[in-house]
C-alpha positions as CSV (number, residue, x, y, z in Angstrom):
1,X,-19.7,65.5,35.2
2,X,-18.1,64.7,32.0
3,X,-14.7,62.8,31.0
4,X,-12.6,61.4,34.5
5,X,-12.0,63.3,37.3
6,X,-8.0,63.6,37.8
7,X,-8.6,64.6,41.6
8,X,-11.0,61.2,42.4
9,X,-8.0,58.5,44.1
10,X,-6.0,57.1,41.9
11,X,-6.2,53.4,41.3
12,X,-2.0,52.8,40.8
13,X,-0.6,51.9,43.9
14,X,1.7,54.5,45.3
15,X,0.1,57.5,42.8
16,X,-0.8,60.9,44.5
17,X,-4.4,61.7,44.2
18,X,-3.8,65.3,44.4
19,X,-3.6,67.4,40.9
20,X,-0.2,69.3,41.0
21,X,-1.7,72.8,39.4
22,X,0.6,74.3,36.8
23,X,-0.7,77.1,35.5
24,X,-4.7,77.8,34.6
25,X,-6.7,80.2,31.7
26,X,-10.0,81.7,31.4
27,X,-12.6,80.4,29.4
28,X,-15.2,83.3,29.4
29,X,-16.7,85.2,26.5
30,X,-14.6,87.9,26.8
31,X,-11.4,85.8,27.1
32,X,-10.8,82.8,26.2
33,X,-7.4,80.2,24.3
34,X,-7.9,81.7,20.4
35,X,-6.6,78.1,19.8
36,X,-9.9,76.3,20.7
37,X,-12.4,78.5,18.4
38,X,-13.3,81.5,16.7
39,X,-15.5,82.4,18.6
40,X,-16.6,81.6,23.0
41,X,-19.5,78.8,21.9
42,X,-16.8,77.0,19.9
43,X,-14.0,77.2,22.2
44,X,-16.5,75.4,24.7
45,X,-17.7,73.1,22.0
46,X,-14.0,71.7,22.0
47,X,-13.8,70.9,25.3
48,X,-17.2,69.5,25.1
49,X,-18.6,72.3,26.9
50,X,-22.2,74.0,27.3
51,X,-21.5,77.8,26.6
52,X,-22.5,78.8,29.9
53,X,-22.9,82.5,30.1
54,X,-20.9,83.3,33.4
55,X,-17.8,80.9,31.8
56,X,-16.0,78.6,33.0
57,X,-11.8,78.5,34.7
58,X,-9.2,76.0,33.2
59,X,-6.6,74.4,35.1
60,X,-3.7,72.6,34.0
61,X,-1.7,70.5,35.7
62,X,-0.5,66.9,36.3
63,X,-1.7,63.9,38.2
64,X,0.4,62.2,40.6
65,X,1.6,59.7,38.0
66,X,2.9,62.5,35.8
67,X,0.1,62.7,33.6
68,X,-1.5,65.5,31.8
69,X,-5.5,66.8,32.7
70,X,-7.2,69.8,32.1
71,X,-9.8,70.5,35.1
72,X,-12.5,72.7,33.7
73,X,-14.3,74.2,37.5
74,X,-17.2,76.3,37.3
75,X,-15.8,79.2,39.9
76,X,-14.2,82.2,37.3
77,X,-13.4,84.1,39.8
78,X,-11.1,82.0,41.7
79,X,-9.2,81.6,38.4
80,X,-9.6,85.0,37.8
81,X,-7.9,86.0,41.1
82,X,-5.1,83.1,40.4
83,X,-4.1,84.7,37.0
84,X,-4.3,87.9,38.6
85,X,-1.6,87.5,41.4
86,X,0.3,85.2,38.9
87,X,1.0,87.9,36.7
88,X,1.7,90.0,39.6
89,X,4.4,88.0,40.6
90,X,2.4,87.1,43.8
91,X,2.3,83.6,45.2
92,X,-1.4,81.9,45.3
93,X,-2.8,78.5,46.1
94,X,-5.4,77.6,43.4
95,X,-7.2,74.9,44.9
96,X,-10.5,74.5,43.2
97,X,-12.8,72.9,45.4
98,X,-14.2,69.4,44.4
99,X,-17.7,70.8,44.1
100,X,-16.7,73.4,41.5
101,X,-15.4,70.8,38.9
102,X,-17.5,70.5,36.0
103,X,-15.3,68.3,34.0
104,X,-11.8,66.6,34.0
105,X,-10.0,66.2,30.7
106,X,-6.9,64.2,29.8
107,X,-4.2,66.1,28.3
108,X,-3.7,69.8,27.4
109,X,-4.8,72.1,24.9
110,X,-2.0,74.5,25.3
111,X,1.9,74.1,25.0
112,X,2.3,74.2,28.7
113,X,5.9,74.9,29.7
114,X,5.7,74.1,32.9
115,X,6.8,70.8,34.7
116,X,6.1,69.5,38.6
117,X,9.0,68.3,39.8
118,X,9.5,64.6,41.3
119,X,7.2,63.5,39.0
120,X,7.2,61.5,35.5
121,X,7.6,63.8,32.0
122,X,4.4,64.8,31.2
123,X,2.1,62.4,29.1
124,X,-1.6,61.2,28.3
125,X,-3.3,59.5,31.0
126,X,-4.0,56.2,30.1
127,X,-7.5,55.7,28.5
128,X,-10.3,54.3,30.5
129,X,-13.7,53.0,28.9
130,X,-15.6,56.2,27.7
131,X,-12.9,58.8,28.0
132,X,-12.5,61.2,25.3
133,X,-9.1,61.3,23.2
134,X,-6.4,63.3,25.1
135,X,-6.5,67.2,24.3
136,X,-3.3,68.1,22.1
137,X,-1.9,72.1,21.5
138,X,-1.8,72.4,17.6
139,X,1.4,71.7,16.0
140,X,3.9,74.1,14.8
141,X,5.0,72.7,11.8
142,X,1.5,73.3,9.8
143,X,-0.2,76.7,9.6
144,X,-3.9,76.4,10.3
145,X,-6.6,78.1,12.1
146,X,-4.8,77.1,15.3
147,X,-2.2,78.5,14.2
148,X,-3.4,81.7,12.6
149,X,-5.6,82.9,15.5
150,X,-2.4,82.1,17.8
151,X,-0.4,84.0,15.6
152,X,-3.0,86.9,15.9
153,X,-2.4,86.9,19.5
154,X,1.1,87.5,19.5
155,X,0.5,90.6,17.3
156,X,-2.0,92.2,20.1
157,X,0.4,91.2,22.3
158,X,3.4,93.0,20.9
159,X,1.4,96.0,19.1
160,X,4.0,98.5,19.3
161,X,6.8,96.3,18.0
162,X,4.4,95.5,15.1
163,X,3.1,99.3,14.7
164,X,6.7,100.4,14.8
165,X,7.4,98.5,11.3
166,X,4.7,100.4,9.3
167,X,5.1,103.4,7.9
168,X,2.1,105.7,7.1
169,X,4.2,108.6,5.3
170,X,5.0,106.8,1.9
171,X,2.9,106.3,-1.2
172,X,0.7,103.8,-1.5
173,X,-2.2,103.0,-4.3
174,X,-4.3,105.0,-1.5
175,X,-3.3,108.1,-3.4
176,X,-5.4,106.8,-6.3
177,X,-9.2,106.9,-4.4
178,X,-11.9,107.3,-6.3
179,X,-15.1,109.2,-4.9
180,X,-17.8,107.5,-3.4
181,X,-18.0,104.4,-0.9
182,X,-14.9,102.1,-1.9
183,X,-11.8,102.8,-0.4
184,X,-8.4,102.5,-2.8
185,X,-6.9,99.0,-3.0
186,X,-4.1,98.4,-0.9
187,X,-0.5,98.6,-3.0
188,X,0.3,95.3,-3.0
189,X,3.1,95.6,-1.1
190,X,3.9,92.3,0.7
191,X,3.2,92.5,4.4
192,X,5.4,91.2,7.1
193,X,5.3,87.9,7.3
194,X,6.3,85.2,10.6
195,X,8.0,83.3,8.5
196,X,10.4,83.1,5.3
197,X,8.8,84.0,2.2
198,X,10.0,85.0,-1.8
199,X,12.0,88.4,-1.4
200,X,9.3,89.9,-3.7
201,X,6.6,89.1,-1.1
202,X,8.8,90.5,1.9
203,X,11.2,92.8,2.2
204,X,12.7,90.8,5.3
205,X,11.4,88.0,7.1
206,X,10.4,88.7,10.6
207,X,10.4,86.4,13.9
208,X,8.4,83.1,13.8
209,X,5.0,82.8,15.2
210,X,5.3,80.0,17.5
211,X,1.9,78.8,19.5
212,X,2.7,80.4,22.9
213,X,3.2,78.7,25.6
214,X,1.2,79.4,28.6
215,X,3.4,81.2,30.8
216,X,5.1,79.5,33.7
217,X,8.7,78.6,36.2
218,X,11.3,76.3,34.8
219,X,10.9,74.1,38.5
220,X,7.5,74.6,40.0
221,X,7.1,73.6,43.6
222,X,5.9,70.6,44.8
223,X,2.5,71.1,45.5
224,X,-0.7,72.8,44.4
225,X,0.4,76.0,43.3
226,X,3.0,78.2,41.5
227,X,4.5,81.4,40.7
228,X,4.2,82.8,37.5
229,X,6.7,85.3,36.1
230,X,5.1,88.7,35.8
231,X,5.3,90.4,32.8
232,X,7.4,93.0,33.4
233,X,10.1,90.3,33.3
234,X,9.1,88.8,29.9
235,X,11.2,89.0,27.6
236,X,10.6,91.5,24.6
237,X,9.8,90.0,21.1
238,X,12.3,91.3,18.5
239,X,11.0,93.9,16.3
240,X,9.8,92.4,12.9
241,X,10.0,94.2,9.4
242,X,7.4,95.3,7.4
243,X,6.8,98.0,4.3
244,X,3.9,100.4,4.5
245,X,0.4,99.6,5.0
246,X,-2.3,100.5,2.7
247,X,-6.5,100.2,3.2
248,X,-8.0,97.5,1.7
249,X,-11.1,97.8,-0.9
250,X,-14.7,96.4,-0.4
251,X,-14.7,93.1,-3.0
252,X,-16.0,89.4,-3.0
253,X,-19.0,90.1,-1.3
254,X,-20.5,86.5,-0.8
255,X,-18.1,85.4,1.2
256,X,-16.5,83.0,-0.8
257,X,-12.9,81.5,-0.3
258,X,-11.3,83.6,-2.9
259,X,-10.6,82.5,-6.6
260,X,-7.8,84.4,-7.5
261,X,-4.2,83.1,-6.1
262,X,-3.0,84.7,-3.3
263,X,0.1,84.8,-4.4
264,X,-0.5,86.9,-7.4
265,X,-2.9,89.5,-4.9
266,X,-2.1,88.5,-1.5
267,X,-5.0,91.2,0.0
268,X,-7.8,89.6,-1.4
269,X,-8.4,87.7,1.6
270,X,-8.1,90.9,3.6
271,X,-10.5,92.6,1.7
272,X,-13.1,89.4,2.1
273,X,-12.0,89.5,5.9
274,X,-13.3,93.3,5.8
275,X,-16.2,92.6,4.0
276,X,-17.3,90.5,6.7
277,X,-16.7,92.1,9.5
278,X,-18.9,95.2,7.9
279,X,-21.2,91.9,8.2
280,X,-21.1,91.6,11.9
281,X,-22.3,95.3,12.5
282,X,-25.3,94.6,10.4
283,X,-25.9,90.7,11.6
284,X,-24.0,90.3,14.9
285,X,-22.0,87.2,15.0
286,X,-21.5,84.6,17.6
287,X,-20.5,86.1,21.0
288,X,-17.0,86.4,21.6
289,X,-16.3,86.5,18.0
290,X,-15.5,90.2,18.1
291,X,-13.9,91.2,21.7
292,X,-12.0,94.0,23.1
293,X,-9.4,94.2,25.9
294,X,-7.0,96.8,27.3
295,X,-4.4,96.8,30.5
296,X,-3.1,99.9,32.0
297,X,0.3,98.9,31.3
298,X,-0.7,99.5,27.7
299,X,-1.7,103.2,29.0
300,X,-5.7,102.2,28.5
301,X,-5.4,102.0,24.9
302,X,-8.1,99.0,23.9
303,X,-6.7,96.3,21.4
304,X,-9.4,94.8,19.3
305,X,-10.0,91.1,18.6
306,X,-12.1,89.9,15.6
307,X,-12.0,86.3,14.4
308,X,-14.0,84.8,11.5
309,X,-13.7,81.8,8.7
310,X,-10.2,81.8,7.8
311,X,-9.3,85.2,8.8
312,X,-8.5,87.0,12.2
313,X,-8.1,90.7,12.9
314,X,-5.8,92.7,15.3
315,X,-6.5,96.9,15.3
316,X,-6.5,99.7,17.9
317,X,-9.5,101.6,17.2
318,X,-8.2,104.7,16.7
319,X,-5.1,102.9,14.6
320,X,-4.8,100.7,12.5
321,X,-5.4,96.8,11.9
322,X,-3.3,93.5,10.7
323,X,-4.9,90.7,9.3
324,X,-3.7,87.1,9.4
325,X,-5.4,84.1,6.8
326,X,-5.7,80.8,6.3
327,X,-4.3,81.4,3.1
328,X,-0.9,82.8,3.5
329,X,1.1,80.8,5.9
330,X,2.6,83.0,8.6
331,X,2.3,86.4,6.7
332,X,0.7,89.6,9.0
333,X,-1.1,92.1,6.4
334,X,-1.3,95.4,7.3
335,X,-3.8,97.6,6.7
336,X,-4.3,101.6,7.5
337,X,-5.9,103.9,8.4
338,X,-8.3,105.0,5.2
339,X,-11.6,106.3,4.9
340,X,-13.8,103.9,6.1
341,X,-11.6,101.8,8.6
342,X,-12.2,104.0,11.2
343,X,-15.9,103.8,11.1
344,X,-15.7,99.9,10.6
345,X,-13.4,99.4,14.2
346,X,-15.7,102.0,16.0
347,X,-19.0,99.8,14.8
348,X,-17.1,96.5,16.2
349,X,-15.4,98.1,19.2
350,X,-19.1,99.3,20.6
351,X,-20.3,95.9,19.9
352,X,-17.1,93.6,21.4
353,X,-17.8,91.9,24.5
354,X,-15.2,93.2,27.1
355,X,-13.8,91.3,30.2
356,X,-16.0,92.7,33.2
């Protein structure tokens, strides 16, 4: 077992030696916290984790001293089943048993909302000899990979509201093709961006990505379990802004960060982004890299997930796609519907791994 195990006795006097579970995530191929990797083999690798094929369940929660641990068990589908009646509303006692932890690790690496009452504020355990540092969510004052892939999960979550903000009727440099394999390069109008930017790169600044927060009550109840809201009583996101959407082109074909400034053609990134992905259906990349998911309360309409080196893609394969980067703080680029993105998100939707 690697790191401490949170559920062994603790050695302070008068501490529980019981875990109070908050809330828990999956870590499987198919689905796992965007904010730990690109990709399922370096999610695990920040954790310390052997990518284990089957996955692994996380559960957070706090010691009886107050302090934070991430317990990483080896049964997915108990997790599973927990996340399942959470987000039904339903009541359910996640207790792990003892035999199923693989690892116990101090701190958290999501924003966890969620306090156990009678307890201390949450905070790092306190370090024994050969621990590893405490996990830590990114920080929301710095854009980053972190940031950018959790940024690209709030789009998938809150497609329509994004969709809604593009329009596909108006002209765009599309008009302009040229025969052959390369698509037309997008307009250059600015896409809609999470956060304050120049008025000639927006048209109107839309809501703040914020890293979410895993999802949990205000006053959980004193023991090992709790009730998650379901998400019929989430609140909606507001609607964001953005001008129409135009295909990117094929270009910078190495792979290269881009040389020209983003400022001056803001869909150069996308178009490396693009480039690569066409990439993936030639060389397959590291599994999880490219995954697809659906609910029925999205009607069965599959969102697809793409991450890669400074880039991550949101599209519905028979829509369009957004693009976050590395390189522009906060902005979402659209990009529609053209000639060849259809063929591109069929290729990666028949390769994604999908939750089973």
């Amino acid at each position: 077992m690697a790191g401490t195990d949170p559920i062994a006795e603790a050695e302070v006097e008068g501490a529980a030696d019981a875990l109070y579970v908050l809330t828990a995530a999956l870590l499987t191929p198919a689905r796992f916290p965007s904010v730990l990797g690109d990709d399922y083999p370096a999610a695990c690798a920040a954790l310390g984790l052997r990518p284990a094929a089957e996955g692994y369940g996380l559960v957070f929660g706090q010691d009886g001293l107050g302090a934070r641990w991430t317990v990483v068990v080896d049964d997915v589908s108990l997790v599973a089943v927990a996340i399942a009646s959470w987000d039904c509303g339903m009541a359910y006692d996640l207790s792990p048993d003892e035999d199923s932890v693989v690892a116990g690790l101090p701190g958290w690496p999501l924003a966890v909302v969620t306090r156990a009452p009678g307890l201390p504020d949450p905070h790092d355990p306190e370090p024994q000899e050969g621990d590893p540092a405490p996990l830590v969510p990114p920080s929301g004052d710095v854009w980053g990979p972190a940031q950018r892939r959790l940024g690209a999960d709030e789009v998938g979550r809150h497609w329509a509201s994004w969709r809604s903000q593009v329009t596909d009727d108006e002209p765009t440099a599309a008009a302009a093709t040229s025969a052959g394999d390369r698509t037309a390069e997008p307009s250059g109008g600015a896409a809609p961006s999470t956060t304050a930017t120049p008025p000639e790169r927006s048209a109107a600044p839309a809501p703040a990505v914020a890293p979410a927060a895993v999802p949990g009550e205000a006053a959980p109840r004193p023991m090992t379990w709790f009730e998650r809201p379901s998400r019929a009583r989430a609140t909606p996101a507001p609607a964001p802004q953005a001008p129409p959407a135009a295909e990117a082109t094929e270009a910078d074909r190495s792979g290269a960060a881009p040389t020209a400034d983003a400022a001056s053609d803001p869909y150069a990134g996308v178009r490396r982004a693009l480039d690569q992905l066409r990439g993936y259906l030639e060389e397959p990349p590291p599994v999880g890299r490219v995954r697809s998911s659906g609910t029925e309360a999205d009607g069965g309409v599959r969102t697809l997930r793409a991450d890669g080196p400074g880039w991550s893609l949101v599209a519905r394969p028979d829509d369009m796609a957004f693009v976050l980067l590395d390189e522009l703080p906060g902005e979402v680029m659209p990009v529609a519907r053209g000639p060849r993105l259809p063929a591109l998100l069929e290729g990666l939707d028949a390769m994604a791994v999908r939750p089973t």
